[in-house]
Backbone of each chain as ProteinMPNN parsed JSONL, in Angstrom:
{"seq_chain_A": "XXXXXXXXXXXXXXXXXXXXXXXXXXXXXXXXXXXXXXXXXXXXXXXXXXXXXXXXXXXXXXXXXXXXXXXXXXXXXXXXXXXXXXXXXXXXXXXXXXXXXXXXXX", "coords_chain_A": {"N_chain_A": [[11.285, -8.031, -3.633], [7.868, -9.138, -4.093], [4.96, -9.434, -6.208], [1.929, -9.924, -4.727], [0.387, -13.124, -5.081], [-2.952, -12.876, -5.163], [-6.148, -14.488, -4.342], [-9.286, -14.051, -6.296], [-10.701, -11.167, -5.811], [-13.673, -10.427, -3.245], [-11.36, -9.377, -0.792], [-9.19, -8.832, 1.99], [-6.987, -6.24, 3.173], [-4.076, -4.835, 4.549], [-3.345, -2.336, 5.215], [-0.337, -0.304, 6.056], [1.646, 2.408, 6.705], [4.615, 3.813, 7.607], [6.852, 5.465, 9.636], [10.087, 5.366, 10.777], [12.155, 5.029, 13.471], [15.057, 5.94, 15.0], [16.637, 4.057, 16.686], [16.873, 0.66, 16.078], [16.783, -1.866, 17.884], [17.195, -4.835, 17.63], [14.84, -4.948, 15.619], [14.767, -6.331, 12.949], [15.114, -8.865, 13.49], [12.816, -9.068, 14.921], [10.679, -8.505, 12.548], [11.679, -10.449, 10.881], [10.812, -13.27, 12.053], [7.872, -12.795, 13.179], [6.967, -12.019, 10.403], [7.249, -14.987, 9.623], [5.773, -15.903, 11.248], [3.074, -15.46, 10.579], [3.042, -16.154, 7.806], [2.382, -18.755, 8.833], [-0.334, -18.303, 9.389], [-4.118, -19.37, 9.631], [-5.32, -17.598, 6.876], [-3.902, -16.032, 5.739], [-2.348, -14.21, 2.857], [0.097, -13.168, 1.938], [2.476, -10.519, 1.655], [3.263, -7.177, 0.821], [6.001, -5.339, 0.839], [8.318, -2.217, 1.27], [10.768, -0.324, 1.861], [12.679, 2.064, 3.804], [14.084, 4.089, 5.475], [11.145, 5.421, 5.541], [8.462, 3.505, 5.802], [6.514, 1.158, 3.552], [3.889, -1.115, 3.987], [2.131, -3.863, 3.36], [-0.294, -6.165, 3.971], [-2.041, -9.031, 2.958], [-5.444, -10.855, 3.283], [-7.875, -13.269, 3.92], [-9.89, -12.249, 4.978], [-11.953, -10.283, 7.562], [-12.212, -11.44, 9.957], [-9.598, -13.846, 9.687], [-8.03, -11.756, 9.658], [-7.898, -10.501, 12.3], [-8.498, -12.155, 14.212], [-5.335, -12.466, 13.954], [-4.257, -9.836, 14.581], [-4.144, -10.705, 17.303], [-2.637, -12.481, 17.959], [-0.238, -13.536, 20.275], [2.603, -13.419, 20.422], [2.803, -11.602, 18.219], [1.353, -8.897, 19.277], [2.786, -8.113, 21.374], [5.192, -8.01, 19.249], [3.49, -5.606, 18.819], [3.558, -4.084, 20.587], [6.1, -3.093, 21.401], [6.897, -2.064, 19.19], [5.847, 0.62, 19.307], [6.788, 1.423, 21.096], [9.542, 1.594, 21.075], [11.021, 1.44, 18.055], [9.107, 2.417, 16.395], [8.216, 6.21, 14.786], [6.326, 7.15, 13.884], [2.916, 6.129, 12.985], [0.295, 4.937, 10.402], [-2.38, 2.754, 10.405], [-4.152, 1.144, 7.635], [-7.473, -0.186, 7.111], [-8.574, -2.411, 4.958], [-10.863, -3.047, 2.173], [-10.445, -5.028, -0.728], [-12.096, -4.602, -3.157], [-12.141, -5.087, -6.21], [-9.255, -6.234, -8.529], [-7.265, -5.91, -11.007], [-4.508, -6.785, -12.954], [-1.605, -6.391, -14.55], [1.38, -7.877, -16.773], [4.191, -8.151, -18.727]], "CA_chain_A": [[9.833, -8.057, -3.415], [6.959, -10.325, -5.146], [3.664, -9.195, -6.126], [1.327, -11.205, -4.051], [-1.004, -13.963, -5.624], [-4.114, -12.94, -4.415], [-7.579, -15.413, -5.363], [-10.289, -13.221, -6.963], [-11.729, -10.361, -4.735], [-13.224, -9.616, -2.557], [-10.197, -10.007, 0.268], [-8.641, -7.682, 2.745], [-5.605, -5.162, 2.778], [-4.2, -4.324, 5.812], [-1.89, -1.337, 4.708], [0.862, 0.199, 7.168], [2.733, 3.308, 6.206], [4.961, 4.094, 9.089], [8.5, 6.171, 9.606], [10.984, 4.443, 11.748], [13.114, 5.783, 14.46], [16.817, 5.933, 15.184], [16.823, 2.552, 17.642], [16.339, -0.669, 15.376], [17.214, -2.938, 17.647], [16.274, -6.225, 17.561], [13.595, -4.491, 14.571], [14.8, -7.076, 12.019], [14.859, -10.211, 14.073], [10.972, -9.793, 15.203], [10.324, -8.642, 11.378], [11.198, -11.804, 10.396], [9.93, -14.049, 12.936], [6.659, -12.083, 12.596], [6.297, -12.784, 8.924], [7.322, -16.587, 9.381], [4.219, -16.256, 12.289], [1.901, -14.825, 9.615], [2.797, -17.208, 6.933], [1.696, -20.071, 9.647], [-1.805, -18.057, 10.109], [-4.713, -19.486, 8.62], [-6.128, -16.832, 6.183], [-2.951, -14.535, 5.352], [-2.286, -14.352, 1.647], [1.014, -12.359, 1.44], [2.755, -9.064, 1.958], [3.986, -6.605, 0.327], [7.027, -4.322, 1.599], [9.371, -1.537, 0.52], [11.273, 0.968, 2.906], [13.722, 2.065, 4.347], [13.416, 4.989, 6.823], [10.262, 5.39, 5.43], [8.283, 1.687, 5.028], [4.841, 0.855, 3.415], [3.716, -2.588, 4.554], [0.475, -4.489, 2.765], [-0.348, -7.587, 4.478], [-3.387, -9.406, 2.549], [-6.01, -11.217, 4.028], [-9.173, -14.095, 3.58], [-11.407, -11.938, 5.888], [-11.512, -10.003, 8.977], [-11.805, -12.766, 11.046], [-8.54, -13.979, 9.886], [-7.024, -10.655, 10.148], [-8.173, -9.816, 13.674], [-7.074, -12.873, 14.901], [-3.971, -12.155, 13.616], [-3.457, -8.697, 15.823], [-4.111, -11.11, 18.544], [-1.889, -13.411, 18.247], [0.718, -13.3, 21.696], [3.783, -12.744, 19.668], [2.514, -10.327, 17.034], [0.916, -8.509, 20.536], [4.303, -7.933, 21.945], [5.72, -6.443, 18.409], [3.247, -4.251, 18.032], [3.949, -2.729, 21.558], [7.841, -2.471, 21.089], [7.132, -0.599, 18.043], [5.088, 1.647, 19.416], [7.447, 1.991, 22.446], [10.598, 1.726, 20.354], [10.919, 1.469, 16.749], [8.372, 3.608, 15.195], [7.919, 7.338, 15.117], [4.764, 7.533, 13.413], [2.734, 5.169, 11.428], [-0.977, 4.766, 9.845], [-2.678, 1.322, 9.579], [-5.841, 0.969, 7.137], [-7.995, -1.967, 6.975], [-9.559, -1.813, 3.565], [-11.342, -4.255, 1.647], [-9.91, -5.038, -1.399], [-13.145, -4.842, -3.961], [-11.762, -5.312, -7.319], [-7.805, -5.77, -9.032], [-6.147, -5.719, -12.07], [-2.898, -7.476, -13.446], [-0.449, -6.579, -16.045], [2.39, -8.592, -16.984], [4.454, -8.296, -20.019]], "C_chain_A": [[9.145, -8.877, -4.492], [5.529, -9.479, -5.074], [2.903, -10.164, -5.481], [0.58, -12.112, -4.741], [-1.927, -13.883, -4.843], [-5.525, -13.721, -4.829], [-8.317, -13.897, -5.164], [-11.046, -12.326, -5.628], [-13.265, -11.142, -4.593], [-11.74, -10.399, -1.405], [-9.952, -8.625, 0.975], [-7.246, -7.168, 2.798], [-5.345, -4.576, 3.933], [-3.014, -3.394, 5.471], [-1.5, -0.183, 5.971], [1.705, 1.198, 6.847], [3.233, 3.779, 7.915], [6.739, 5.005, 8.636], [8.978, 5.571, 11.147], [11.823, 5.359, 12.53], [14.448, 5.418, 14.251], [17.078, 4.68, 15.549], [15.621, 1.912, 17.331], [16.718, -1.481, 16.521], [16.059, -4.04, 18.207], [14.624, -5.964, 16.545], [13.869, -6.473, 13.403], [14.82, -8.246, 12.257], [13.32, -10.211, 14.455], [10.217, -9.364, 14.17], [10.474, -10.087, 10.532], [10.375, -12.661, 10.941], [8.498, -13.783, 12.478], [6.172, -12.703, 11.22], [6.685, -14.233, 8.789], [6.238, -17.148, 10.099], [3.193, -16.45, 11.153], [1.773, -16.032, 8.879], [2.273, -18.518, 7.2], [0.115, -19.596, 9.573], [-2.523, -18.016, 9.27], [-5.795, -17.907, 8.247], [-4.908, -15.739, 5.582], [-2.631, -15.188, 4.258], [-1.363, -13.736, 1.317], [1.052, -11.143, 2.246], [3.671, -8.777, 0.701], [4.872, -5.45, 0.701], [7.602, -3.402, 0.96], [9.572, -0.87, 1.677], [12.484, 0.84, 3.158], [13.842, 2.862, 5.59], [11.992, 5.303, 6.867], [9.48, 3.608, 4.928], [6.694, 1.765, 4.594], [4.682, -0.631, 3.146], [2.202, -3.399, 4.19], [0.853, -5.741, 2.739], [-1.784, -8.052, 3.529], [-4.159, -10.319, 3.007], [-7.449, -11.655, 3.614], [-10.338, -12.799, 3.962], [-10.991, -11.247, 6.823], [-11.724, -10.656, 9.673], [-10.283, -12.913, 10.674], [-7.442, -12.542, 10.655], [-6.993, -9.778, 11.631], [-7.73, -10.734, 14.635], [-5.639, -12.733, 15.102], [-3.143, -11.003, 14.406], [-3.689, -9.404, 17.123], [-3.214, -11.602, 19.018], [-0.812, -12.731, 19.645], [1.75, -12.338, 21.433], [3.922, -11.556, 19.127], [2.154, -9.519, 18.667], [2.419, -7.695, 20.943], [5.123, -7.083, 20.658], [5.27, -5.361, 18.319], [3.798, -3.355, 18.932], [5.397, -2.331, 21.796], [7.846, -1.906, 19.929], [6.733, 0.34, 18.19], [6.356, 2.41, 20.435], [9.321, 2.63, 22.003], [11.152, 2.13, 19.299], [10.131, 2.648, 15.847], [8.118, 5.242, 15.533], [6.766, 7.927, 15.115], [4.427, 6.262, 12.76], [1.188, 5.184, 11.453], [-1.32, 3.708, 9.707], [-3.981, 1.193, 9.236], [-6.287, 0.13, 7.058], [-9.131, -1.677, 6.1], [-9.685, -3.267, 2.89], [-11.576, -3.896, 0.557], [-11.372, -5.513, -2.584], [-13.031, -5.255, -5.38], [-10.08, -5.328, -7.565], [-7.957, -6.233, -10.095], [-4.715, -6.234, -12.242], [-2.722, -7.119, -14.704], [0.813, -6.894, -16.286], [2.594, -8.757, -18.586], [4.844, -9.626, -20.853]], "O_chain_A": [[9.674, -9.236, -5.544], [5.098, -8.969, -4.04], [3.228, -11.334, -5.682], [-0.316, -11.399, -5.193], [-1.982, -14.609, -3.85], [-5.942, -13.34, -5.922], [-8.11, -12.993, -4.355], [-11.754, -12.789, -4.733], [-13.828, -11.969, -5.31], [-11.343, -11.563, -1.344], [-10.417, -7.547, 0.604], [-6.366, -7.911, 2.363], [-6.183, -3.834, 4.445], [-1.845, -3.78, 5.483], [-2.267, 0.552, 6.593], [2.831, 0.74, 6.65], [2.584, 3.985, 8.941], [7.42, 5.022, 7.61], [8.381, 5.421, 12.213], [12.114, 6.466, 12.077], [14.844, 4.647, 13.376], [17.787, 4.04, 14.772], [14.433, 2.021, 17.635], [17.37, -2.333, 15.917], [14.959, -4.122, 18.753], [13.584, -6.602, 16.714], [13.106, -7.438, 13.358], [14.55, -8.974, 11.301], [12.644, -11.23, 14.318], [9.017, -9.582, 14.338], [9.657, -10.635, 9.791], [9.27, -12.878, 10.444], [7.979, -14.416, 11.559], [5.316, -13.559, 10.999], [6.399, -14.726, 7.697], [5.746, -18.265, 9.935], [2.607, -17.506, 10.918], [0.86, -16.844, 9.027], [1.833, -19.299, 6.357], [-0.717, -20.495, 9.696], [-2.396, -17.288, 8.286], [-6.628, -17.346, 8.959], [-5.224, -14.695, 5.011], [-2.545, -16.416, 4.254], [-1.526, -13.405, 0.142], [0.263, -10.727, 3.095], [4.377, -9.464, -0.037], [4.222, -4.423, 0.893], [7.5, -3.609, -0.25], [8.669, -0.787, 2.51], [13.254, -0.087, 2.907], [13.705, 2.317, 6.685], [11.467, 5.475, 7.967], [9.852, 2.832, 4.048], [5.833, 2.357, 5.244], [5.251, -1.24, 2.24], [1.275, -3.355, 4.998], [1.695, -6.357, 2.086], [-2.635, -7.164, 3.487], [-3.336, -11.142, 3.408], [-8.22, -10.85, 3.092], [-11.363, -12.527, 3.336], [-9.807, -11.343, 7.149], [-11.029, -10.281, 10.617], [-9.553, -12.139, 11.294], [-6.632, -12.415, 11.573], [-6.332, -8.791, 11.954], [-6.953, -10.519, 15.565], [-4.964, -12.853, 16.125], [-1.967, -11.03, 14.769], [-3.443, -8.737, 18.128], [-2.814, -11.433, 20.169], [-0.734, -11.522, 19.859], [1.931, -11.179, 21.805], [4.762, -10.683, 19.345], [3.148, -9.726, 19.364], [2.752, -6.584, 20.531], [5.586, -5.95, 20.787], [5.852, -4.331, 17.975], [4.338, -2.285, 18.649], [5.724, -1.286, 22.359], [8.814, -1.219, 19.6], [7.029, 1.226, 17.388], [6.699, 3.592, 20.465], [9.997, 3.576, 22.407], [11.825, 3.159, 19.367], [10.494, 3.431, 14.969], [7.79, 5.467, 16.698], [6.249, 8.78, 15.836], [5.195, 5.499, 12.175], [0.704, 5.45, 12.553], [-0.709, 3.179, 8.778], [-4.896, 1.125, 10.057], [-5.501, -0.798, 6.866], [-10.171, -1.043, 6.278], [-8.956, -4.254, 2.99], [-12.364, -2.997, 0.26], [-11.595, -6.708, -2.78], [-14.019, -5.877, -5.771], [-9.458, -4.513, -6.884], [-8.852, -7.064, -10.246], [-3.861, -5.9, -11.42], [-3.393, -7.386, -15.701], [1.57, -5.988, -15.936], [1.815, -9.193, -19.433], [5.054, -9.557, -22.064]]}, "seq_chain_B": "XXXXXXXXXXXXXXXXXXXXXXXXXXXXXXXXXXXXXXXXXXXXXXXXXXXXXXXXXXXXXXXXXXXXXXXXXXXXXXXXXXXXXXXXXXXXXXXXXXXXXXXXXX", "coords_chain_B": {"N_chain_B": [[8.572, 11.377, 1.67], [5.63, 11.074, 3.347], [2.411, 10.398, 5.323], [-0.606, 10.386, 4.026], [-3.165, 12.365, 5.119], [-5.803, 12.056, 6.017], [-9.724, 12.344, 6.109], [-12.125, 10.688, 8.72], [-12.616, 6.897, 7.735], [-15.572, 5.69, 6.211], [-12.87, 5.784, 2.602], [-11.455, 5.674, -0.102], [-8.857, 3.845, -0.849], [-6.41, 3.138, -3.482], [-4.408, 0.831, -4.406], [-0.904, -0.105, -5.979], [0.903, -1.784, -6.861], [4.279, -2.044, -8.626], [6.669, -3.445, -10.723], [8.973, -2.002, -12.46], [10.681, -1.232, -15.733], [13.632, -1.757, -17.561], [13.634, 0.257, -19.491], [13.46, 3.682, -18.812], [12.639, 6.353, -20.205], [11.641, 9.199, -19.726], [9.549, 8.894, -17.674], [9.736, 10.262, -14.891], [9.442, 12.845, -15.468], [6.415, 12.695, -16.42], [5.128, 10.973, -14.1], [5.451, 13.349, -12.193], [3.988, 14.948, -13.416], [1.317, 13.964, -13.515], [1.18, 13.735, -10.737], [0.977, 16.586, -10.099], [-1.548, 17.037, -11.385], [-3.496, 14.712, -10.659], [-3.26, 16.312, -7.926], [-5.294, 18.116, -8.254], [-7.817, 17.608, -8.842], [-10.96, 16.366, -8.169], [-11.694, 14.943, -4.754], [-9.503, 14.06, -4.396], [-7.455, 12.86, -2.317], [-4.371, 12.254, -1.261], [-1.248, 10.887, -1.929], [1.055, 7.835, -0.999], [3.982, 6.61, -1.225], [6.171, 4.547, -2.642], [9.933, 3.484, -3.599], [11.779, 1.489, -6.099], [13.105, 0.087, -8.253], [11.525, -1.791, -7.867], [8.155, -0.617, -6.576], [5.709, 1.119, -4.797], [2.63, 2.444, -4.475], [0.115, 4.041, -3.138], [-2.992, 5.738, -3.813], [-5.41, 7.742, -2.59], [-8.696, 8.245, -1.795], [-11.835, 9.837, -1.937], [-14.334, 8.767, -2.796], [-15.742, 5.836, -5.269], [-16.705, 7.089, -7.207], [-14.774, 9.627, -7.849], [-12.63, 8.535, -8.111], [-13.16, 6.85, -10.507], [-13.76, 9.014, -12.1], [-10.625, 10.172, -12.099], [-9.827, 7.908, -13.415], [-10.118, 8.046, -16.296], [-8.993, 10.341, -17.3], [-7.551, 12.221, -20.026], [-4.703, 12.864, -19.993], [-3.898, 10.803, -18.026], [-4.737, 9.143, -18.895], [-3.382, 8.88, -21.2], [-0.603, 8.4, -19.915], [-1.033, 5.753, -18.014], [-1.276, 4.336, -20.631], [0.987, 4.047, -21.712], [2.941, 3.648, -19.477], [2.095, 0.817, -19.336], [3.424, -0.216, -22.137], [6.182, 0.875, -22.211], [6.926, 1.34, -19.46], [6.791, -0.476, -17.647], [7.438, -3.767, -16.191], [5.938, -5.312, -14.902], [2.402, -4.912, -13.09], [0.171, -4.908, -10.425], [-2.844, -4.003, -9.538], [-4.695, -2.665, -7.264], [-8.409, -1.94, -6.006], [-9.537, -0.68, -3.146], [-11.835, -0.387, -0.112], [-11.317, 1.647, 2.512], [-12.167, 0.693, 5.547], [-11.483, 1.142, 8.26], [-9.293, 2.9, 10.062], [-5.786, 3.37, 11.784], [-4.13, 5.617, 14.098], [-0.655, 6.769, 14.753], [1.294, 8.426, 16.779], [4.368, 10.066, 18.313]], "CA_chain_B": [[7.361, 11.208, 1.84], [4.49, 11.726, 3.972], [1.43, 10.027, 5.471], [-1.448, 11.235, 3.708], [-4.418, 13.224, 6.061], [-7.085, 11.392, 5.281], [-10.805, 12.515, 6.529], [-12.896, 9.618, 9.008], [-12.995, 6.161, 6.797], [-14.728, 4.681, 4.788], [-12.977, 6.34, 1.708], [-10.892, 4.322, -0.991], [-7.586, 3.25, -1.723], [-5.828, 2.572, -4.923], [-3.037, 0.288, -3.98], [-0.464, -0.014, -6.752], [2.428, -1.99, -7.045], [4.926, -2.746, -9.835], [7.879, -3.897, -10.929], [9.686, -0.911, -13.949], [11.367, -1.968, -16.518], [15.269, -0.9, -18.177], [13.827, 2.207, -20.555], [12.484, 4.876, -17.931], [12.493, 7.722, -20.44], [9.863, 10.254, -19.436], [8.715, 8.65, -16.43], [10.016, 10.685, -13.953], [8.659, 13.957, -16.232], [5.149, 12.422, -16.513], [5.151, 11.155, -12.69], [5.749, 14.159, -11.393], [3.415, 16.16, -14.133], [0.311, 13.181, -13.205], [1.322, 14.072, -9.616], [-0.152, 17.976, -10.151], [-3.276, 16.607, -12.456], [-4.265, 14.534, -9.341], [-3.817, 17.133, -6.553], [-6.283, 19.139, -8.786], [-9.009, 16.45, -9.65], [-11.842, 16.164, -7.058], [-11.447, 13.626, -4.463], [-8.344, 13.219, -4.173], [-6.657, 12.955, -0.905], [-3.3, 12.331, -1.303], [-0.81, 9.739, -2.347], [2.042, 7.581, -0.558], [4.703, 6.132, -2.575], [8.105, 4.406, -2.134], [10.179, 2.281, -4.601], [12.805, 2.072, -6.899], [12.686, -0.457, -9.21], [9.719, -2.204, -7.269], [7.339, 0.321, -6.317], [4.498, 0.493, -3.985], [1.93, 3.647, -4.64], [-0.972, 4.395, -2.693], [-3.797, 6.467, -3.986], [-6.533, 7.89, -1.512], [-9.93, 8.934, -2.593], [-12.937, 10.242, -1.407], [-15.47, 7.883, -3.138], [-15.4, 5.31, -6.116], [-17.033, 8.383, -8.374], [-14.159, 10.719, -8.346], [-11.553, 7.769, -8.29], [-13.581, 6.381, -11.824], [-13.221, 9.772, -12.917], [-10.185, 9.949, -12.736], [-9.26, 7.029, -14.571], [-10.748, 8.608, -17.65], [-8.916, 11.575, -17.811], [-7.354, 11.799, -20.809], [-3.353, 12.509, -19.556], [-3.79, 9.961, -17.079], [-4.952, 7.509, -19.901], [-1.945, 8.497, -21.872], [0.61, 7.785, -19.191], [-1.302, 4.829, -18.249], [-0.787, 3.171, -21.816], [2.925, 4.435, -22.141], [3.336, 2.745, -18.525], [2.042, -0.327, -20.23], [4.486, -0.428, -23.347], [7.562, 0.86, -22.105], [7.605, 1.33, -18.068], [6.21, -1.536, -16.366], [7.278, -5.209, -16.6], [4.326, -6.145, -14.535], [1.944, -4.135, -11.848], [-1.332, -4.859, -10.41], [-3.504, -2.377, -9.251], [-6.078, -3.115, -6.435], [-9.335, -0.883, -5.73], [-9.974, -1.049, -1.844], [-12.537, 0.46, 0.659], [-10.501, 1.607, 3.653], [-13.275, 0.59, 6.173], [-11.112, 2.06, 9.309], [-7.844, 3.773, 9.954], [-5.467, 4.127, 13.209], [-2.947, 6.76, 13.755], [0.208, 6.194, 15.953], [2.716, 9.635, 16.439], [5.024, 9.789, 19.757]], "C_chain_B": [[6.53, 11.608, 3.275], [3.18, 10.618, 4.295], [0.381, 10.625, 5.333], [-2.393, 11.595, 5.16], [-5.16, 12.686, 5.776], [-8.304, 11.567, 5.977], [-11.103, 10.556, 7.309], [-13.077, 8.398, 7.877], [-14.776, 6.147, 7.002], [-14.547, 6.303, 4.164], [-12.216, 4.971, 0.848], [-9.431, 4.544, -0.914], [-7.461, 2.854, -2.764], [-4.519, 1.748, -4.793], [-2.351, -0.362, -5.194], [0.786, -0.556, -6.785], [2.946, -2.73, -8.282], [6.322, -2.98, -9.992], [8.235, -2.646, -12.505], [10.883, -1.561, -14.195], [13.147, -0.838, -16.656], [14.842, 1.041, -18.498], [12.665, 3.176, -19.911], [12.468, 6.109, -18.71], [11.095, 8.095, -20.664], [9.037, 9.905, -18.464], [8.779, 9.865, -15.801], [9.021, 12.279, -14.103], [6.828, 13.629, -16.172], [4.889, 11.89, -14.959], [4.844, 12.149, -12.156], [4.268, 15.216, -12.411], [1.641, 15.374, -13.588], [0.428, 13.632, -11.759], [0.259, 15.545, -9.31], [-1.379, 17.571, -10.666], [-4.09, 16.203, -11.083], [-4.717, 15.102, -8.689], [-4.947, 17.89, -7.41], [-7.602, 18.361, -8.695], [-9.489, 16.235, -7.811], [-11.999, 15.174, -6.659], [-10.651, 13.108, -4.1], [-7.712, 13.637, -2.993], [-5.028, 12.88, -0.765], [-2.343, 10.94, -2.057], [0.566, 9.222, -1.461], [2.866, 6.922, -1.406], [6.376, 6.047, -2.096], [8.49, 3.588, -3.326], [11.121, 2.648, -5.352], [12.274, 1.271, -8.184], [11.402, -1.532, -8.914], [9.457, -0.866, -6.718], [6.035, -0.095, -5.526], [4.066, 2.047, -4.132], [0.53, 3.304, -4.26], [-1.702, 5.162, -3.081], [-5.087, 6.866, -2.909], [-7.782, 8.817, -2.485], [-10.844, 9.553, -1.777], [-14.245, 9.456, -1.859], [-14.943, 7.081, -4.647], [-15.848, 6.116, -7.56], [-15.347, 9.116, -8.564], [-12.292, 9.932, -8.638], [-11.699, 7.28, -9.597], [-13.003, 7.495, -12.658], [-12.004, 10.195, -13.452], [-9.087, 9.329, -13.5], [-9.291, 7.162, -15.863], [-9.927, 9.652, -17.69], [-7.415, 11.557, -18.599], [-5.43, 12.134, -20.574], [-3.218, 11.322, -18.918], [-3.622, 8.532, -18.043], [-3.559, 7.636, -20.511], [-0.668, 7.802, -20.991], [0.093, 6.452, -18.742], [-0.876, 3.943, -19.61], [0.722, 3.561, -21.988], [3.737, 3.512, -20.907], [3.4, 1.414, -18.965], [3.019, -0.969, -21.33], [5.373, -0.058, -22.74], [7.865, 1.127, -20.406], [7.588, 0.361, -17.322], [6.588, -2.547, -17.01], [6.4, -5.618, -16.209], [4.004, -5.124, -13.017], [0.508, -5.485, -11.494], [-1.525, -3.901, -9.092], [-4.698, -2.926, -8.142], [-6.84, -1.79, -5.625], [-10.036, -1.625, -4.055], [-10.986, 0.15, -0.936], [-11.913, 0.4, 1.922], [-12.098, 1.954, 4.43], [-12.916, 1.509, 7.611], [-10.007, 2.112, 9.466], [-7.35, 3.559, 11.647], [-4.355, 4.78, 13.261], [-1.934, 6.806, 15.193], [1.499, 7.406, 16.14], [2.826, 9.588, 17.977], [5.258, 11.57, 19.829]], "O_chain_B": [[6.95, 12.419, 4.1], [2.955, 9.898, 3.322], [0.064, 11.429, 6.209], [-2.164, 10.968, 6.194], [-5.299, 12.968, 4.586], [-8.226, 10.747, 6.891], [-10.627, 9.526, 6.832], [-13.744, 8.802, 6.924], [-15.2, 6.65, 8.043], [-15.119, 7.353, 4.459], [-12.338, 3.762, 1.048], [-9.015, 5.702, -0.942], [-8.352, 2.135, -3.217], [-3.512, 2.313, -5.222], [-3.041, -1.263, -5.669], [1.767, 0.186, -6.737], [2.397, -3.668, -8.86], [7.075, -2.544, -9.121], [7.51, -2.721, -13.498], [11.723, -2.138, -13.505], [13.557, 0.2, -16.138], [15.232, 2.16, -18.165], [11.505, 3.387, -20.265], [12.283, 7.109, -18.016], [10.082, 7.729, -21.26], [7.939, 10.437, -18.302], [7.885, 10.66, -16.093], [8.225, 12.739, -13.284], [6.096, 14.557, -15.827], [4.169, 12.749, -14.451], [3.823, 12.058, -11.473], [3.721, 16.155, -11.833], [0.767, 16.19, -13.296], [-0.686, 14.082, -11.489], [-0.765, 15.624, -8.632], [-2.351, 18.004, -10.047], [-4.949, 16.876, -10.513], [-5.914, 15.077, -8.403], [-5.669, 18.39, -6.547], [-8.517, 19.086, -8.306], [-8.849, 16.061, -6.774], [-12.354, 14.253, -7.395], [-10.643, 12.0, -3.565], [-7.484, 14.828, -2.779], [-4.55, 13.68, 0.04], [-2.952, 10.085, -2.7], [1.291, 10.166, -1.144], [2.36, 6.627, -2.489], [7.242, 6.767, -1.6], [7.632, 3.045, -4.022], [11.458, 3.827, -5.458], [11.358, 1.609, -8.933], [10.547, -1.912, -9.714], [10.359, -0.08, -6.427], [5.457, -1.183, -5.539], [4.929, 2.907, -3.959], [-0.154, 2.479, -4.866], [-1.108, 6.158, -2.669], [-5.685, 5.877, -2.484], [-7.737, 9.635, -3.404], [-10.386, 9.809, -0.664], [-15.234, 9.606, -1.142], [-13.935, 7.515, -5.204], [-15.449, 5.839, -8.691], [-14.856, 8.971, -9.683], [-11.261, 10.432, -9.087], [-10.627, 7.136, -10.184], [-12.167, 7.359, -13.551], [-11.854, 10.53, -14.627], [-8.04, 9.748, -13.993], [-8.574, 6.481, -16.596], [-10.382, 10.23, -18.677], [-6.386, 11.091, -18.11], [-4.814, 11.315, -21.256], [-2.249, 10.671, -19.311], [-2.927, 7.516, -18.031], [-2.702, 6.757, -20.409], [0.046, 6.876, -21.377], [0.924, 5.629, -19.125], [-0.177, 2.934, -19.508], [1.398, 2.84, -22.721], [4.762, 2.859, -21.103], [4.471, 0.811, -19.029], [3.307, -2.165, -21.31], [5.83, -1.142, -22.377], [9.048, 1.114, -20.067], [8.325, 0.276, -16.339], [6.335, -2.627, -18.212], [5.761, -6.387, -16.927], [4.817, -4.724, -12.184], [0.121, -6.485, -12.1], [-0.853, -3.382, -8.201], [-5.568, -3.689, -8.564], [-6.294, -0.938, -4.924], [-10.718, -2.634, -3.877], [-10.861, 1.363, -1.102], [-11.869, -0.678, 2.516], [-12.895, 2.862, 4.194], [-13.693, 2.348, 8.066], [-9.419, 1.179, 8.919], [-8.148, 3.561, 12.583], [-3.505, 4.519, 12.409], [-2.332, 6.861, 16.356], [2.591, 7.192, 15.613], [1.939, 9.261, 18.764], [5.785, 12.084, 20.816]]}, "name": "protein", "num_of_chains": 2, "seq": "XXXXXXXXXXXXXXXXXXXXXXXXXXXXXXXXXXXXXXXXXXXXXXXXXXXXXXXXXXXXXXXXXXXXXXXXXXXXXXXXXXXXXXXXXXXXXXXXXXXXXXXXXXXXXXXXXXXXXXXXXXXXXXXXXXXXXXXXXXXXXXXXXXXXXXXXXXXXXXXXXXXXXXXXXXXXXXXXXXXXXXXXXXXXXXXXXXXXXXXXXXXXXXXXXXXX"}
């Protein structure tokens, strides 16, 4: 994982905590794809990941414009509803706007 | 873990990620002891949290009052600066207003 470079608030945070089901498949082929979509879409500024059965997922974001486009897109469209249908058991997604940060680096 | 409960947005997020260093002594002890301080301290909603040696920690609030407060409180500060010198190679910390939420269980 990478901390994201984000430019100076404000910006948006689209954070995802979710628990995964038993039947991955084809999970990790439209996780990538997906984030090689994103990284094409103007206004996305990163993610940040960790999980495993449990995942927490922070996508960052110019604006909600960009980021609403972004649940539009065709592709993305189609993952979300095989995760819903497949993949995920549960999950939470917040859309919070990122007012101030902080960096520390040794 | 767990997906916090979180009342109707807006409230806040504390989104937290870092990278920990080699010499973890007394994290885990102060973690877990900052863990009780929180649930006590007014405001606070819950926390999500995954990671090993990257980390991703969520904080939930109830307003940017009781999230200020407590940043001030004076354990919190200590493990804060001890994080600083000996746990963290590098974090940053971002203060967000979760504007709206959606909730997805099968």
């Amino acid at each position: 994982m990478k901390i994201v470079k984000t430019p100076p608030a404000p910006y948006y945070a689209v954070i995802f905590t979710a628990l995964l089901g038993d039947n991955l498949d084809g999970y990790e082929e439209t996780a990538t794809r997906i984030m090689e979509l994103a990284k094409g879409h103007d206004g996305f500024y990163g993610m940040e990941e960790i999980g495993d059965k449990w995942e927490i997922n922070i996508s960052y974001w110019r604006d909600v414009e960009s980021m609403m486009e972004w649940r539009k897109h065709s592709e993305h469209v189609v993952a979300q509803e095989t995760g819903k249908k497949q993949w995920y058991e549960c999950y939470k997604m917040r859309i919070a706007k990122v007012e101030r940060d902080y960096d520390f680096y040794k």
